[in-house]
C-alpha positions as CSV (number, residue, x, y, z in Angstrom):
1,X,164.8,123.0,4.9
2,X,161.4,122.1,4.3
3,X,158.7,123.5,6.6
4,X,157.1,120.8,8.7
5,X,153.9,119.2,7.8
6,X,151.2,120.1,10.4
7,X,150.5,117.4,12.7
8,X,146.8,115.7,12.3
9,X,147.2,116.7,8.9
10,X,145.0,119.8,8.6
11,X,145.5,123.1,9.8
12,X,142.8,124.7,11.7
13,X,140.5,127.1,10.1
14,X,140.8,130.9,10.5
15,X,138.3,132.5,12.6
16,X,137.8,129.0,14.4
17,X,136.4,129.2,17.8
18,X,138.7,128.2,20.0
19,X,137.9,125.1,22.3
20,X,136.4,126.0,25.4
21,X,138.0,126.3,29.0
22,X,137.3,123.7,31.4
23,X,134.7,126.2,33.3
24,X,132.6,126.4,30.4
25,X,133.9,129.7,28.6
26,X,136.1,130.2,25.6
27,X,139.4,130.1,26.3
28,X,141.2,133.2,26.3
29,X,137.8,134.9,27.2
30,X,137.5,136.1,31.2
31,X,134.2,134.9,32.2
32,X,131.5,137.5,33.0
33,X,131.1,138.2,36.7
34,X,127.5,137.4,38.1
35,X,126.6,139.9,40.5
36,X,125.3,138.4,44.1
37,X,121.8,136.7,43.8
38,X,118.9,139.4,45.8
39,X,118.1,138.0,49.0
40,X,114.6,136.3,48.7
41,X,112.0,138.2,51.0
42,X,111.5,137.0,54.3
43,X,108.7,135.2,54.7
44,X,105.9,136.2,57.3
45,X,104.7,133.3,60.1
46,X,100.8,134.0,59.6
47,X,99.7,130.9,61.4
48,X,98.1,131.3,64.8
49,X,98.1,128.4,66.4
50,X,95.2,129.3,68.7
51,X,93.7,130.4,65.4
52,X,90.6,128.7,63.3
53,X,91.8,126.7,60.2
54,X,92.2,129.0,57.0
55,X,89.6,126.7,54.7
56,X,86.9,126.7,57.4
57,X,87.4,130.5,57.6
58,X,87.0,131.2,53.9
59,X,84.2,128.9,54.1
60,X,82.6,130.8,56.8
61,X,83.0,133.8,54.9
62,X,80.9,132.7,52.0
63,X,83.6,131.4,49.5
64,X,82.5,128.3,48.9
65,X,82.4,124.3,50.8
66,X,85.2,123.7,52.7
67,X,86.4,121.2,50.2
68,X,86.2,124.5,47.4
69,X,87.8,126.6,49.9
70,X,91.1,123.7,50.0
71,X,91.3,124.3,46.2
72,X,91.8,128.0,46.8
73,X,94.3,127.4,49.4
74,X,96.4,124.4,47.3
75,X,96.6,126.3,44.5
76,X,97.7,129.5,45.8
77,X,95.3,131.8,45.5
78,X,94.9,133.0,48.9
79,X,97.7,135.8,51.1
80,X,97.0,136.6,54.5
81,X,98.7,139.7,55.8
82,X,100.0,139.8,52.5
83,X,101.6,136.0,52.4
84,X,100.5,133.5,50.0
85,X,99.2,130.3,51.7
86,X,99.3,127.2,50.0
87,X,99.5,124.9,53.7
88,X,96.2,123.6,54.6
89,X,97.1,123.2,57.9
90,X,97.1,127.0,58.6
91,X,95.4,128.5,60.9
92,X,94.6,132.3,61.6
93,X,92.8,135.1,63.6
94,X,89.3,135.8,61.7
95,X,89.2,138.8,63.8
96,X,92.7,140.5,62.7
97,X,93.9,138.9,59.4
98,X,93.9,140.3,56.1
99,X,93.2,137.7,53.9
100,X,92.6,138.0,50.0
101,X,91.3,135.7,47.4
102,X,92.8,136.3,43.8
103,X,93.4,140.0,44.7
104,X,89.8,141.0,46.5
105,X,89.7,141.6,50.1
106,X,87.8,139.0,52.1
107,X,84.8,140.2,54.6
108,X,85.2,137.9,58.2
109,X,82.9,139.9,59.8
110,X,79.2,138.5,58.8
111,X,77.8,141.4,61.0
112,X,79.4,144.2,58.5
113,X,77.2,145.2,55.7
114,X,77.2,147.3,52.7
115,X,74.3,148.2,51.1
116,X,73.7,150.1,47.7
117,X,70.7,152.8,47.8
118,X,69.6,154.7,44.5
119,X,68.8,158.0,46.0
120,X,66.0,159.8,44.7
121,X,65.9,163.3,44.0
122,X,64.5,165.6,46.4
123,X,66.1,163.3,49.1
124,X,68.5,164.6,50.9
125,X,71.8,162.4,52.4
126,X,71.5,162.5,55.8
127,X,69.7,160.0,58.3
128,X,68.2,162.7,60.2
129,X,67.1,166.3,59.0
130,X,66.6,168.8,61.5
131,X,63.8,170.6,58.7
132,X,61.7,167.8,58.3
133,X,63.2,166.9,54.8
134,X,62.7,163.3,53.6
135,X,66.1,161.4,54.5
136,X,67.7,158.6,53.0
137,X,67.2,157.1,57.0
138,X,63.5,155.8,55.4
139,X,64.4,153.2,52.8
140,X,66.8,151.4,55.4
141,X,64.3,151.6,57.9
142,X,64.2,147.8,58.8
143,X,67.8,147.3,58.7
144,X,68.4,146.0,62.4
145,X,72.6,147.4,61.6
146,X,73.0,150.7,62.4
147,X,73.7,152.0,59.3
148,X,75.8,155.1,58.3
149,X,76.2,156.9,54.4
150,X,79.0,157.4,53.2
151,X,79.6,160.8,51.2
152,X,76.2,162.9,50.0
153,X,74.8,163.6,47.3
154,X,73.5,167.1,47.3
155,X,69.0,167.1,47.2
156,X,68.4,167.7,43.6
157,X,71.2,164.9,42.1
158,X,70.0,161.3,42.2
159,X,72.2,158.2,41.9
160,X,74.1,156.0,44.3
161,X,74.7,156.4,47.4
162,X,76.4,153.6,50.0
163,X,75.5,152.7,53.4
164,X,77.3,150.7,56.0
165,X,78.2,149.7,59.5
166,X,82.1,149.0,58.6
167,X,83.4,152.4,59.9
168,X,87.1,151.4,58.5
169,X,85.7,150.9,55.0
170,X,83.7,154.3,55.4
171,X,86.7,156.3,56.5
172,X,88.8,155.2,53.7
173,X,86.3,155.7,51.0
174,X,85.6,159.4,52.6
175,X,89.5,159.5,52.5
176,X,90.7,162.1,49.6
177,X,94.0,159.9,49.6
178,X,92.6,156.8,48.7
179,X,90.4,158.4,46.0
180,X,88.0,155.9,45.0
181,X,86.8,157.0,41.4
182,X,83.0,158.1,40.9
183,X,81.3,158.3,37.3
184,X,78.6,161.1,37.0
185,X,76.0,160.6,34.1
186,X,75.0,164.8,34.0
187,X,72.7,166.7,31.5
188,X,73.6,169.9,30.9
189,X,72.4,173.3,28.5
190,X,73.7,173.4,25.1
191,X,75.9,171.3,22.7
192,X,79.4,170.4,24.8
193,X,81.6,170.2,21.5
194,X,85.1,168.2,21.4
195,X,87.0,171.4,21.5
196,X,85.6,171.6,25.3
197,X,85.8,168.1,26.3
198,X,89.3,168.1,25.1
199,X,89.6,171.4,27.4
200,X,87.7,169.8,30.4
201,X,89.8,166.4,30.3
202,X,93.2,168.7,31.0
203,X,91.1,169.9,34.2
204,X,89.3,172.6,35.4
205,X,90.1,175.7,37.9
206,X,87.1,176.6,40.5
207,X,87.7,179.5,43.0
208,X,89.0,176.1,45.4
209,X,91.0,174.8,43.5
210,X,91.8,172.7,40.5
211,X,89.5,169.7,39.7
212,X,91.4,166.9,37.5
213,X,89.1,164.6,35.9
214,X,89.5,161.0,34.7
215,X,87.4,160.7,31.8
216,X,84.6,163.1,30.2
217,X,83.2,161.4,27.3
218,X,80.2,162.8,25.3
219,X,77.4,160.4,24.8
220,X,75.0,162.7,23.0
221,X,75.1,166.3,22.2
222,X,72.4,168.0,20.6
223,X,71.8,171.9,19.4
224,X,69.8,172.8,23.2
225,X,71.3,169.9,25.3
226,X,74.1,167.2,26.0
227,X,74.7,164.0,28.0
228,X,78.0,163.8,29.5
229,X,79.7,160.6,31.4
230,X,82.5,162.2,33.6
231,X,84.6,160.2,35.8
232,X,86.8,161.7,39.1
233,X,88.2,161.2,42.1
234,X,86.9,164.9,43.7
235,X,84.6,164.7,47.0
236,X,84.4,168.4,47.1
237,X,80.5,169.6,47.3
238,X,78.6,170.2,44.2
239,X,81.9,169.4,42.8
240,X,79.9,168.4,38.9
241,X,77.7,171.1,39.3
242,X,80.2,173.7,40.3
243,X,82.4,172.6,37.2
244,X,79.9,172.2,34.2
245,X,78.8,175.7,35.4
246,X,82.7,176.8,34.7
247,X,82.3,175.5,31.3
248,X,79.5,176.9,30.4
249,X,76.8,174.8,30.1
250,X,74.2,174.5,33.7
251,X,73.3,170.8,34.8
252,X,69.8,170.4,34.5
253,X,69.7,166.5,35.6
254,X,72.2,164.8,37.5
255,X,73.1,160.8,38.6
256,X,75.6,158.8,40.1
257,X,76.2,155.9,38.2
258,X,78.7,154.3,39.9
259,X,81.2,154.4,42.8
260,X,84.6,152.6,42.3
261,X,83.0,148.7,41.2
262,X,79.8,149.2,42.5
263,X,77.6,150.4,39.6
264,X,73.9,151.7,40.1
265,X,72.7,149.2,37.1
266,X,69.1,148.7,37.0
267,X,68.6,149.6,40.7
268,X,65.4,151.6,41.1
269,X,64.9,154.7,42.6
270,X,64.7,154.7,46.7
271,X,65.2,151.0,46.4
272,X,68.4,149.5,47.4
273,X,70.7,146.3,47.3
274,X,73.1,144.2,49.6
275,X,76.7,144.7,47.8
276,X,78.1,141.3,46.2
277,X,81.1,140.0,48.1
278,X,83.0,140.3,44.6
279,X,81.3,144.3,44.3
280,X,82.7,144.2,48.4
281,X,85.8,143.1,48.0
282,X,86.8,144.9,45.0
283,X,85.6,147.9,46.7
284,X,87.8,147.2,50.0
285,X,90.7,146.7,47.9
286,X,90.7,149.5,45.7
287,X,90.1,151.6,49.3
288,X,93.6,150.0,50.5
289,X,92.0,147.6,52.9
């Protein structure tokens, strides 16, 4: 007996997918198991309905017109207490929110102030001095704030130093933990070769204690002296001095260049400057604020 022709006239081809299931897989295929969707994160009720309205805040702070400050808000720029707020209707606290515009802690307080102050040398950073040395207390003299430093520089290294009235943003930048990084321009004896900056980028032992450094890069180094840029985090005094000393080769001249995003620039000596709200912001957020 004759096989049977196939039905439809064509046999199917070898290696054919075959048709799929009526839940969308192959047949003959189990489908794959999806795990449970992650729970979205709660979301945080930062309106205060005895509060002022978000825009007018922002505006108050210096952002911008209220009509700018909207844009911010709409297009979702803006967290308070860590929630994005995209509702213009919000209101909030000015007093305890935490509110941040593409990342930078905003300043509510208008009476808070940070001010930038390139130190001379021979100053020393204190705003009194029971020896009758000259204080940094004299180029902030008509400040009405009372104004505080925050950290020294010893007498002989010049550079920036910062003063304020925000005692929360002082604390935190005195902090160790939140180690705000501070870059050192330093001219030292001798020719600092790569073979040493490669040592002194590993770190360096003092008698207190290791000092791990962010960056140490050479600018110029010639046969009786060298300018070194060297970045860390270390608040310990004479911390630069007390290391290039370790290596080998005495500072002779010292500056601070710049703390965290605030940069000395062209800022004179014993003049000073009003942070930025950008430089301030920036500054609060890289303290934790």
């Amino acid at each position: 007996m004759s096989p049977q022709p196939h039905r439809g006239g064509r046999k199917p081809a070898q290696g054919a997918r075959k048709p799929a299931s009526r839940g969308g897989a192959p047949a003959g295929r189990t489908p794959a198991r999806r795990g449970p969707r992650p729970a979205p994160e709660p979301q945080i009720d930062v309106h205060d309905p005895d509060g002022t309205r978000l825009q007018k805040v922002l505006a108050a702070a210096g952002l911008g017109s209220r009509r700018a400050c909207e844009d911010l808000i709409a297009t979702g720029r803006v967290t308070v207490d860590g929630q994005t707020v995209r509702e213009l209707g919000v209101r909030v606290d000015p007093i305890s929110a935490v509110i941040h515009v593409d990342g930078l802690r905003v300043q509510l307080d208008t009476s808070m102030i940070t001010i930038a102050l390139n130190k001379p040398k021979g100053v020393v950073s204190t705003m009194h001095d029971p020896e009758g040395r000259p204080t940094i207390a004299q180029y902030v003299a008509n400040r009405e704030e009372r104004l505080f430093h925050v950290g020294r520089l010893d007498a002989d290294t010049e550079g920036l130093i910062l003063l304020t009235n925000d005692g929360d943003l002082a604390n935190r930048l005195s902090h160790p933990s939140h180690g705000v990084a501070k870059t050192y321009l330093a001219e030292v004896e001798g020719k600092v070769t790569a073979g040493l900056a490669a040592r002194a980028a590993k770190g360096v032992d003092l008698e207190d204690g290791r000092v791990e450094i962010d960056r140490f890069h050479v600018v110029q180094a010639l046969s009786h002296l060298s300018l070194v840029e060297i970045t860390l985090h270390e608040g310990r005094n004479r911390v630069v001095r007390r290391l290039f000393d370790e290596l080998g080769h005495p500072v002779t001249k010292l500056v601070r260049t710049s703390i965290g995003p605030v940069r000395l620039g062209d800022l004179k000596p014993g003049r000073t400057r009003v942070l930025s709200k950008t430089e301030l912001g920036s500054l609060m957020s890289q303290a934790g604020m």
